[in-house]
C-alpha positions as CSV (number, residue, x, y, z in Angstrom):
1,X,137.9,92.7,91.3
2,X,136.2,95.5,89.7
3,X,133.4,95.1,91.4
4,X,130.8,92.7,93.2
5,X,127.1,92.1,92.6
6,X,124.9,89.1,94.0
7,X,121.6,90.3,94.4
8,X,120.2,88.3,91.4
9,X,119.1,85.2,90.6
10,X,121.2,85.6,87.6
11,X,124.4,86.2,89.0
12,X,128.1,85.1,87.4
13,X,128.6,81.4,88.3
14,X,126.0,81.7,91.1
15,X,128.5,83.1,92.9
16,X,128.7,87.2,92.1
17,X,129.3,89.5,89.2
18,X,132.9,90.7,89.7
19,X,133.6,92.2,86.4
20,X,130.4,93.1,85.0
21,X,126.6,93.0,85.6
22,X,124.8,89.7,84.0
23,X,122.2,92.6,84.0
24,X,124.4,95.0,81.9
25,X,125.3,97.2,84.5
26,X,129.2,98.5,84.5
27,X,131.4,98.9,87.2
28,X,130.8,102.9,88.1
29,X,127.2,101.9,87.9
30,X,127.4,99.2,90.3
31,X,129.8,101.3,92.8
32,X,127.8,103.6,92.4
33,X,124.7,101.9,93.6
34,X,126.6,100.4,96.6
35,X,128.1,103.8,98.0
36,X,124.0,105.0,97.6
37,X,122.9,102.0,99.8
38,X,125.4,103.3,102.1
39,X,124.5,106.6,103.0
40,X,120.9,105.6,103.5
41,X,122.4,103.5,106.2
42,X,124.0,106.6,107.7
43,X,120.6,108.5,107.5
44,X,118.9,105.4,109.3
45,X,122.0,105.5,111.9
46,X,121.3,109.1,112.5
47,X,117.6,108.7,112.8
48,X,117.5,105.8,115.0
49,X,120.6,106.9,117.2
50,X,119.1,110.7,117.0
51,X,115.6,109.4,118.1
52,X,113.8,111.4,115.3
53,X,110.1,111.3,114.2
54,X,110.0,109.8,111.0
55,X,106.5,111.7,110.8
56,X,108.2,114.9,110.9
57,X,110.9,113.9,107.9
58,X,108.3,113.1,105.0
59,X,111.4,114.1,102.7
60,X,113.9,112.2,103.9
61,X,111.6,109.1,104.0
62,X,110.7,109.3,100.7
63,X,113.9,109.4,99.0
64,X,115.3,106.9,101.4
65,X,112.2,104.6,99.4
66,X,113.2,106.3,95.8
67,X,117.3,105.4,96.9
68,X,116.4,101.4,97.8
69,X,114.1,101.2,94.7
70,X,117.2,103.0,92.5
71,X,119.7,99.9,93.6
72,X,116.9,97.2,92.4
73,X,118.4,95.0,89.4
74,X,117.6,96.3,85.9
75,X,116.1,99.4,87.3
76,X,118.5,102.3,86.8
77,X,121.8,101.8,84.7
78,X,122.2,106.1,84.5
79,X,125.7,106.8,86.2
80,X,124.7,110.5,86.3
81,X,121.5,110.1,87.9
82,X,122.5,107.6,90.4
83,X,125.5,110.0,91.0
84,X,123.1,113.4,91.9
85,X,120.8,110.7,93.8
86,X,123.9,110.3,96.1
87,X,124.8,114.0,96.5
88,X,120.7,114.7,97.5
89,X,121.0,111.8,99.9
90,X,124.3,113.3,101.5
91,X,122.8,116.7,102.0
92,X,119.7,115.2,103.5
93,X,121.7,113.3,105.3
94,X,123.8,116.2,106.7
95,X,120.9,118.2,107.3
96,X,119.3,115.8,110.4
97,X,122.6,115.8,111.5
98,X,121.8,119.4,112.7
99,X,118.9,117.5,114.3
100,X,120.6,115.4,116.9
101,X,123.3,115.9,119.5
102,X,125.1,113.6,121.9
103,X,125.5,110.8,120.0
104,X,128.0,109.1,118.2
105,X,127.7,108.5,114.4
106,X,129.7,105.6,112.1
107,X,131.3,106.5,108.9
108,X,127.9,106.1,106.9
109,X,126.8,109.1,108.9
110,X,130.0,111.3,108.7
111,X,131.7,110.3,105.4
112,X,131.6,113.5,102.2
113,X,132.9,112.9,98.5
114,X,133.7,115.8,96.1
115,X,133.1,114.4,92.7
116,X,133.2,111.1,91.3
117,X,136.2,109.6,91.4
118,X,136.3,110.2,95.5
119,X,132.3,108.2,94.9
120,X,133.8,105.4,93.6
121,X,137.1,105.3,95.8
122,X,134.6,105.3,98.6
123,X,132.4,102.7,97.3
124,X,135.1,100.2,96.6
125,X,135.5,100.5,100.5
126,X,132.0,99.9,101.6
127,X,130.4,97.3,99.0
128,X,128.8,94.0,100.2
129,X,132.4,92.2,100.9
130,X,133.1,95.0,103.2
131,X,131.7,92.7,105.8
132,X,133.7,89.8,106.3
133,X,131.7,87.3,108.1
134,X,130.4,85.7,105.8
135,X,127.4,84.2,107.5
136,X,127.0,87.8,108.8
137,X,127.2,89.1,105.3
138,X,124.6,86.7,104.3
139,X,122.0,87.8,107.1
140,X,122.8,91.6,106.1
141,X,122.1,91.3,102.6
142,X,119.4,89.3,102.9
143,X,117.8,92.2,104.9
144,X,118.7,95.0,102.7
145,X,117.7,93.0,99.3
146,X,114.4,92.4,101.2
147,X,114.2,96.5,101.7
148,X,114.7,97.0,98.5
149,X,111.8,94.9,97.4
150,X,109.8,96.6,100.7
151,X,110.7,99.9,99.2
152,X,109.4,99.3,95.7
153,X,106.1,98.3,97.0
154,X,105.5,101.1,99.6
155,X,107.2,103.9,96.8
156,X,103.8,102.5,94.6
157,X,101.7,102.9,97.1
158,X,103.4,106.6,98.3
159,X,102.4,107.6,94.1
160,X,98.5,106.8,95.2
161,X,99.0,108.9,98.4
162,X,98.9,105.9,100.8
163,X,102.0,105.6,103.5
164,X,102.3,103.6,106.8
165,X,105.1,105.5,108.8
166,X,105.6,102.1,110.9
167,X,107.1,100.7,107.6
168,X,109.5,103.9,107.4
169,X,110.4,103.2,110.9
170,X,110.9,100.0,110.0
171,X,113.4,100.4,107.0
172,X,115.2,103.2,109.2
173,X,115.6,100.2,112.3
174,X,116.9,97.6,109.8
175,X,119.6,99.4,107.3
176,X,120.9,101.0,111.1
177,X,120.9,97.4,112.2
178,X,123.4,96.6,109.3
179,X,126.0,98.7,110.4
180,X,125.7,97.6,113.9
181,X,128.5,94.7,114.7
182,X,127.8,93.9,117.8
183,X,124.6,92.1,116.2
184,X,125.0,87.8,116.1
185,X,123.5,86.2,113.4
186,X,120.4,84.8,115.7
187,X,119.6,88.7,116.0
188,X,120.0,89.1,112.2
189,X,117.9,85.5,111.1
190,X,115.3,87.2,113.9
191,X,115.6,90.6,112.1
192,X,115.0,88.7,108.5
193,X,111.8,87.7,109.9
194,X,110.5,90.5,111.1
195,X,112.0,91.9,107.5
196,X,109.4,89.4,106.3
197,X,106.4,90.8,108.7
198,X,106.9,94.2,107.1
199,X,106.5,92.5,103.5
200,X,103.3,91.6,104.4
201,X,102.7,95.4,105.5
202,X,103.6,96.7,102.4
203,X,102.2,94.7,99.9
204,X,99.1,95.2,102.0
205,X,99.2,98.5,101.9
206,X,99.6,98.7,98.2
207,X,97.1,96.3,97.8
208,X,94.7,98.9,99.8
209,X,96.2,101.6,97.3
210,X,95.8,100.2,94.0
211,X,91.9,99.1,95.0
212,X,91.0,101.8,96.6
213,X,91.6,104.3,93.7
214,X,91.1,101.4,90.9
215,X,88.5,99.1,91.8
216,X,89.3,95.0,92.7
217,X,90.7,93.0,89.8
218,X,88.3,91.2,87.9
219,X,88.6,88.4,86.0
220,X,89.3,89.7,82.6
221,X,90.5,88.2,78.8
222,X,93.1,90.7,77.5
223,X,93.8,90.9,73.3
224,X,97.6,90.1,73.0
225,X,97.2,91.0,69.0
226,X,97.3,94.2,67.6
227,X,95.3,97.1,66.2
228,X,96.2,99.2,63.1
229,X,96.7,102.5,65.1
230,X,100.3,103.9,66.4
231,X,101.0,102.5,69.7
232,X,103.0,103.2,73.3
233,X,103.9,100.4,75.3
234,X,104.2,100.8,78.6
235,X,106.1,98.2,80.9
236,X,107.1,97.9,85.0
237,X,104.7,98.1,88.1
238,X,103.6,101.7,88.1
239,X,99.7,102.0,88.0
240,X,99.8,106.3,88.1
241,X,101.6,106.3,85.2
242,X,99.5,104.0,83.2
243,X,96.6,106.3,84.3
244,X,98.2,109.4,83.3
245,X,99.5,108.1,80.4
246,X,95.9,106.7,79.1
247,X,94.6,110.3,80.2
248,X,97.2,111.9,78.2
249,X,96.9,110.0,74.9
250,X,92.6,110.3,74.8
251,X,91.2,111.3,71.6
252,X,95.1,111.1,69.6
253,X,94.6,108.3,67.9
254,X,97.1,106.3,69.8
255,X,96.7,103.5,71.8
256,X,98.6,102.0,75.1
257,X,99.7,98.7,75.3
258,X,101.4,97.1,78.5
259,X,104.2,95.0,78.6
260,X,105.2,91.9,81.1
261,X,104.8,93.4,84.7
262,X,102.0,95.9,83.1
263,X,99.9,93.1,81.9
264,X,97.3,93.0,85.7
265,X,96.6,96.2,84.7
266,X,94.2,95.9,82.6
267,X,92.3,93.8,85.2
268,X,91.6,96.9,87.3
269,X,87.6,98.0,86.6
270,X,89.0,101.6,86.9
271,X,91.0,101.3,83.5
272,X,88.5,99.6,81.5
273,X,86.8,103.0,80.1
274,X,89.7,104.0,78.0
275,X,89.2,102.7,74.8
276,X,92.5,103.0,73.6
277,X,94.0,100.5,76.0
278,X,94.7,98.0,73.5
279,X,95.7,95.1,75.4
280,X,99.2,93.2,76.2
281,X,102.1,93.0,73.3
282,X,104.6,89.8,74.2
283,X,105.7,88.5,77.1
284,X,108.6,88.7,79.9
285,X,110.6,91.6,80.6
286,X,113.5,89.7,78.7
287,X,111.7,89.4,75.8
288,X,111.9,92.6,75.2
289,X,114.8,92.5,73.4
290,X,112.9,91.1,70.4
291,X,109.6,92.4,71.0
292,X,110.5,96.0,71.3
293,X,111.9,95.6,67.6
294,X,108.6,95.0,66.4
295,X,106.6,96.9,68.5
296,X,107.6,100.4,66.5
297,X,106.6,102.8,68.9
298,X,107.9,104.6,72.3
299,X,108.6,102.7,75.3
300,X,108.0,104.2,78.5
301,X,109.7,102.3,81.9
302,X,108.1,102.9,84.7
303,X,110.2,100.7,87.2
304,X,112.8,98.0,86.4
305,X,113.1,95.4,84.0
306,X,115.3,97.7,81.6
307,X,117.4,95.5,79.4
308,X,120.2,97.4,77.8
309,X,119.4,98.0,74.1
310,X,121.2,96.5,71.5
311,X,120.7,99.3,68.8
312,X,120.4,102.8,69.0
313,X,117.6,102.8,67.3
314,X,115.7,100.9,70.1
315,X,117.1,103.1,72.4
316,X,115.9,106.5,71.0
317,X,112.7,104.9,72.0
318,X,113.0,104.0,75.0
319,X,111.5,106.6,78.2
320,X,112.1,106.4,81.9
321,X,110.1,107.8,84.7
322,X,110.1,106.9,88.4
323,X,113.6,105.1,90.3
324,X,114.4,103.7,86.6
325,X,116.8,105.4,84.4
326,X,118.8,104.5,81.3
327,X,121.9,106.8,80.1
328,X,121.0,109.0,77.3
329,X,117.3,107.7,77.6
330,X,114.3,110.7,78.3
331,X,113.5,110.9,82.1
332,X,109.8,112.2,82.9
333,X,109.7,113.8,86.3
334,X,106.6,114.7,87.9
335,X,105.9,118.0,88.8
336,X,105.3,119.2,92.8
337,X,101.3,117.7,92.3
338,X,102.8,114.2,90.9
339,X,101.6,115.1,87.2
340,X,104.0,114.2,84.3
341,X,103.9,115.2,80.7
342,X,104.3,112.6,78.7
343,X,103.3,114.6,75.4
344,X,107.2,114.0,74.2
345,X,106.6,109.9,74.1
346,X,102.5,110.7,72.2
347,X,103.9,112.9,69.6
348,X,107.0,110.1,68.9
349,X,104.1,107.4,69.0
350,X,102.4,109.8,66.5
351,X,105.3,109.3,63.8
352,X,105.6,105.4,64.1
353,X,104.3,102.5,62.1
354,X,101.7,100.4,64.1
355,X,102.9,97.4,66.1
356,X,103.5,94.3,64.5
357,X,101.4,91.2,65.4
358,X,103.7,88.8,67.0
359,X,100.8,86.4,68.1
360,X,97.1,86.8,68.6
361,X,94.3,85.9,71.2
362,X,93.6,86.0,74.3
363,X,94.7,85.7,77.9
364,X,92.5,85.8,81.1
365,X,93.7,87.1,84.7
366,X,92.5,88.5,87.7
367,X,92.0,86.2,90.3
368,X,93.0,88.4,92.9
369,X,91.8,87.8,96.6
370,X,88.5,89.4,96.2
371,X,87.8,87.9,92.9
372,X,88.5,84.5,94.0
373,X,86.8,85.1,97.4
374,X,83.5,85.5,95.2
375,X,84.3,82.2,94.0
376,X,85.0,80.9,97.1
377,X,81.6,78.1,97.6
378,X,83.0,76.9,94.2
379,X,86.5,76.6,94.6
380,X,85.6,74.7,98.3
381,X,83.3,72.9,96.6
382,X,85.3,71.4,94.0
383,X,88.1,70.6,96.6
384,X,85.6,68.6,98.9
385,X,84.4,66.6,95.6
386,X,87.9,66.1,95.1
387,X,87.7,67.7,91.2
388,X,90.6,70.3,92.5
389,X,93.6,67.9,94.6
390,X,96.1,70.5,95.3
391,X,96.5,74.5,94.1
392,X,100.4,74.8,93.0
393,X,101.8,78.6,93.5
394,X,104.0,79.3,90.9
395,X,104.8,83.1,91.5
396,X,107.5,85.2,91.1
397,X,110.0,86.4,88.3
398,X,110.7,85.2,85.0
399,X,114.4,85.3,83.3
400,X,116.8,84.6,80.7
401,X,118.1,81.3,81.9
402,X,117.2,78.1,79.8
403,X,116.6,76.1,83.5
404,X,113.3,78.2,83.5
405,X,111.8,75.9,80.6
406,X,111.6,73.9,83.8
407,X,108.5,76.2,85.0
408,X,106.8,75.7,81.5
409,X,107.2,71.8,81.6
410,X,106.0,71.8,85.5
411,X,103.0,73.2,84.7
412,X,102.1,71.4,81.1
413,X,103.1,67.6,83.4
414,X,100.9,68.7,86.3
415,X,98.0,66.4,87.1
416,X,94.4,67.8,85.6
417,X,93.0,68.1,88.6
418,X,95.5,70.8,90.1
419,X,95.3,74.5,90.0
420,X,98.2,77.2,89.2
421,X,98.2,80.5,92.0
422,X,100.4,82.5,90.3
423,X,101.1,86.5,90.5
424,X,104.8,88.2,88.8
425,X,106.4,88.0,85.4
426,X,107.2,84.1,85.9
427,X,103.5,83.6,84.8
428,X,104.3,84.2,81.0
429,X,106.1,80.2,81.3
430,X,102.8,78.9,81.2
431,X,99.9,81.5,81.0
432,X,99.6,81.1,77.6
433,X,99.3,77.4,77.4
434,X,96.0,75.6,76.9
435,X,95.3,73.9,80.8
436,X,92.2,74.1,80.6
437,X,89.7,74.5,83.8
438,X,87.8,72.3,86.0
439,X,84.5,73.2,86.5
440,X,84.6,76.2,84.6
441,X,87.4,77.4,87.1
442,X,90.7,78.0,85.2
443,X,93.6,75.8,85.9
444,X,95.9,79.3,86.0
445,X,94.5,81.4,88.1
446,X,96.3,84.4,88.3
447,X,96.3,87.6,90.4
448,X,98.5,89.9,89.3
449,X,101.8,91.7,89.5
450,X,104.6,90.4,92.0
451,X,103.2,92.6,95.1
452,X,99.8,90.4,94.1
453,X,101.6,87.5,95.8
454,X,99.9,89.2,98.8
455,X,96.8,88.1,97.5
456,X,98.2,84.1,97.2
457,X,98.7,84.4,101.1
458,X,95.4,86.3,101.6
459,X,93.6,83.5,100.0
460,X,95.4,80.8,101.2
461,X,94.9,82.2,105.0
462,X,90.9,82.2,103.9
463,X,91.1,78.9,102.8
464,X,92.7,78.0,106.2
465,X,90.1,79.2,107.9
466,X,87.0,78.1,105.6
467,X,88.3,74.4,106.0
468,X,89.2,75.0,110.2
469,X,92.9,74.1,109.8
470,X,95.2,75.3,112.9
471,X,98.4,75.1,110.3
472,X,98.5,77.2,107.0
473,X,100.8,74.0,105.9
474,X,98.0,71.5,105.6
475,X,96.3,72.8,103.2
476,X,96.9,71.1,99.9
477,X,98.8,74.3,98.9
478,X,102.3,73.6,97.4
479,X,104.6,76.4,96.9
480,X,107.4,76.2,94.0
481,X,108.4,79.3,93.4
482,X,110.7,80.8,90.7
483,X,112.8,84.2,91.9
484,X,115.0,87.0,90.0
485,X,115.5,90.1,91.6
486,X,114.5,92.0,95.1
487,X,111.0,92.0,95.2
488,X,110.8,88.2,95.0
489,X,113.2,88.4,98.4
490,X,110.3,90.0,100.3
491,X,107.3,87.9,99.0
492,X,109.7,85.0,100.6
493,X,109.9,86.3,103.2
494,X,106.8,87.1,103.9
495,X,105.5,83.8,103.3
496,X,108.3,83.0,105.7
497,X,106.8,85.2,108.2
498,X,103.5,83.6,107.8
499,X,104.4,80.2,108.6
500,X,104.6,79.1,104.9
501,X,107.3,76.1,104.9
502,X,108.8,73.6,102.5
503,X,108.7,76.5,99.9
504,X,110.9,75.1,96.8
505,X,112.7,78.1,95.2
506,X,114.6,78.0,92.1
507,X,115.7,77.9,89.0
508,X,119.0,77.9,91.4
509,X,119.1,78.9,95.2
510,X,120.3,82.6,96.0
511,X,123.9,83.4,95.9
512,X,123.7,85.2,98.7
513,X,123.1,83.0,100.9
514,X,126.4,81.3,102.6
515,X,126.5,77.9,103.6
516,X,125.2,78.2,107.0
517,X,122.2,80.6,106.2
518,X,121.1,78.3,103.9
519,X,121.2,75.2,106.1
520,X,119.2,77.6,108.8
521,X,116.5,77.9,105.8
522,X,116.4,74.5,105.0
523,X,116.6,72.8,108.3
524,X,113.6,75.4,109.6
525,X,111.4,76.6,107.4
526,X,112.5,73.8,105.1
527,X,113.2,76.1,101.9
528,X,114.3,73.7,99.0
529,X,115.7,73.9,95.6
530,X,114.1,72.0,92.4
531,X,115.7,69.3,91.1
532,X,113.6,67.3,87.9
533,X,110.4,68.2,87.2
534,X,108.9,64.8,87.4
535,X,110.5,63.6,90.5
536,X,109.3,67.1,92.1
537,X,105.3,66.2,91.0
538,X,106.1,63.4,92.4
539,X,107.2,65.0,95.8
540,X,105.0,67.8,95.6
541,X,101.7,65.2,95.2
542,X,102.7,62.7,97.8
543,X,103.2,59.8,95.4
């Protein structure tokens, strides 16, 4: 076995990657990425062991975020940059060792490599199968996936200048707690939890970041057609770049476009005064493949969703900032004040055809918690007349698999007098379909990116309390939810955390979860897979 992967929903046989990525990701990459998981562990060992102020290692803290975010699926596929990511990580590392004394460290906190071939001979040592419980395993990677997710969130919010050193703490605690075997697996399915309780913090947080410096989403119709002028598209999570991007390309006769993940922007108040941003060009992240043919112009990532290129051509055009990388690919950094230059990726755009129209019209969003909170005598309204019978959240990721036709035929068989919640990439299964509205409310309300799932939980903790409910589980509030990578492991667990049960979770059940994790799921918080879509209306409607 070269090497082993089961993070994504994705995965080989359901099973694990042992050969190569279903992502595109080779072996060295993948090693790679497991040996930089471990020496954040060895930094959490020595900070948690060592006692240390995680106020007083701002550095160290931030990279540990930037390391977690690296390891997120289809984020960063550059061996070389993952490779100097590790060597940073191991000085740092070694450097707080001169901060403690007394204690006694584990391998993560004590082992060195020279160049790369002692890298990958160490991470063949220390990958997820290193740990051979399996149920053990399970509960561990369950954790870390969900502080990978955790990271990406609070690393978005760090770019806005907002940080919650509790959350740090946090991260610290839990990798430390990985390495510890004296742990059971009650400790660990109590650890997941509170995994899931610091989800909630961070998508909180960010949520406090993005509003605070770009206004509350608004409900908005975005163009998804084209205009005649050289474009940029612009795809992932990151709302700093978008804004320096949109600064950077005023008055050159080019104009931004966002791409799957990118899409909520444009429901943000703050971004409306650029008259350049065009609007949304496709759909999901694995789209791309197509899409960026016809597109033309320069890609910039500004997180993950990367699919591996299938033509040079694509990939001369193709820009990474941020935790994402691709080999041979541009990499903006930002400079000491957080500025990048992205003049490189304007005077490409500057040289291509326009876009090609792919479709045309329009599609509305932002229903975030505020915007649907100023709807709230409405939406209660119509539930008490009984126009609205139950909302359906459908959030999460998107993917390749055919099974996630399942999503679009869910929401087209749905009865008329239910409501879509959705937030992530899995919204492009049915946000383009005609559902209509009830009442002049839309039957697909939606609220954003993946971190927005925060706002589904906000909103139904609001409707909770507007209809004096003790349980967050009788409102008529279904949750069928479809999942891909990291960040979909910390929205479920933070509705986990929050009492949310009977959450159905598909296209397939994780990987990672062994046998008796996923009984412990199912038997108490009642976690299900989907089966046919109209048995599950069925279920879901009480028929």
């Amino acid at each position: 076995m070269s090497m082993f992967c089961y993070q994504c929903q994705e995965t080989a046989k359901g099973t694990g990657c042992e050969v190569r990525g279903v992502c595109g990701k080779n072996e060295e990459v993948a090693k790679l990425q497991d040996l930089l998981i471990y020496v954040t562990k060895g930094i959490s060992e020595i900070v948690i062991k060592g006692k240390l102020d995680v106020k007083s290692i701002s550095e160290v803290n931030h990279q540990v975020l930037k390391s977690l975010f690296i390891t997120i699926t289809n984020a960063n596929f550059d061996d070389g940059a993952i490779e100097n990511q590790i060597y940073k990580m191991i000085g740092l590392r070694n450097e707080l060792k001169k901060q403690v004394s007394g204690v006694n460290l584990g391998d993560a906190a004590e082992f060195e490599v020279s160049d790369r071939a002692s890298m990958l001979d160490k991470a063949s040592k220390v990958g997820v199968l290193s740990t051979e419980n399996e149920d053990v395993r399970s509960l561990r990677e369950m954790i870390i996936y969900g502080l990978k997710g955790m990271a990406a969130y609070t690393h978005h919010a760090l770019n806005i200048g907002k940080e919650d050193l509790a959350i740090y703490a946090f991260i610290y605690e839990a990798l430390a707690s990985t390495l510890d075997d004296s742990l059971s697996a009650d400790d660990l399915v109590a650890l997941t939890l509170r995994t899931g309780e610091f989800g909630v913090k961070a998508m909180a947080l960010l949520d406090e970041a993005n509003t605070s410096k770009y206004g509350n989403p608004e409900i908005t119709s975005v163009n998804i057609g084209v205009r005649n002028n050289p474009g940029i598209l612009i795809s992932g999570h990151d709302l700093t770049d978008l804004e320096q991007l949109l600064e950077q390309t005023k008055g050159t006769g080019v104009d931004v476009y966002t791409h799957s993940e990118m899409l909520p922007a444009h429901y943000y108040p703050f971004f409306k005064k650029y008259d350049n941003f065009a609007g949304n060009y496709g759909g999901s992240w694995w789209q791309q493949v197509t899409e960026f043919v016809t597109f033309n112009g320069p890609i910039l990532f500004t997180t993950n969703c990367i699919v591996p290129p299938r033509s040079e051509e694509i990939r001369k055009r193709i820009f990474t900032s941020g935790a994402s990388g691709y080999p041979g690919c541009p990499h903006i950094t930002a400079d000491e004040n957080g500025k990048k230059d992205f003049s490189e990726i304007i005077t490409m755009a500057k040289q291509c055809k326009p876009p090609v129209e792919i479709e045309s019209g329009n599609i509305v969003g932002g229903f975030a918690h505020n915007q649907v909170f100023a709807l709230a005598d409405k939406v209660v309204d119509a539930v008490k007349s009984g126009a609205i019978k139950k909302f359906f959240v459908m959030a999460g990721c998107d993917g390749r698999m055919k099974s996630r036709e399942y999503y679009t035929e869910f929401a087209e068989k749905l009865p008329k007098d239910t409501v879509i919640l959705t937030a992530g990439c899995a919204k492009y299964r049915y946000n383009k379909l005609e559902l209509g509205d009830i009442g002049g409310i839309p039957r697909v309300l939606d609220a954003g990116q993946c971190n927005d799932s925060y706002s589904l939980a906000v909103i139904a903790l609001k409707l909770k309390e507007i209809f004096e409910l003790e349980d967050v589980n009788d409102l008529p509030i279904a949750f069928n939810i479809a999942w891909y990578e990291q960040k979909a492991v910390i929205v479920l667990l933070a509705l986990l955390y929050l009492g949310v049960k009977n959450v159905h979770l598909g296209p397939t059940l994780p990987g990672f979860l062994s046998p008796n994790v996923a009984k412990v799921l199912v038997e108490k918080f009642g976690i299900a897979g989907i089966g046919q879509v109209d048995d599950d209306i069925k279920l879901f409607m009480g028929e």
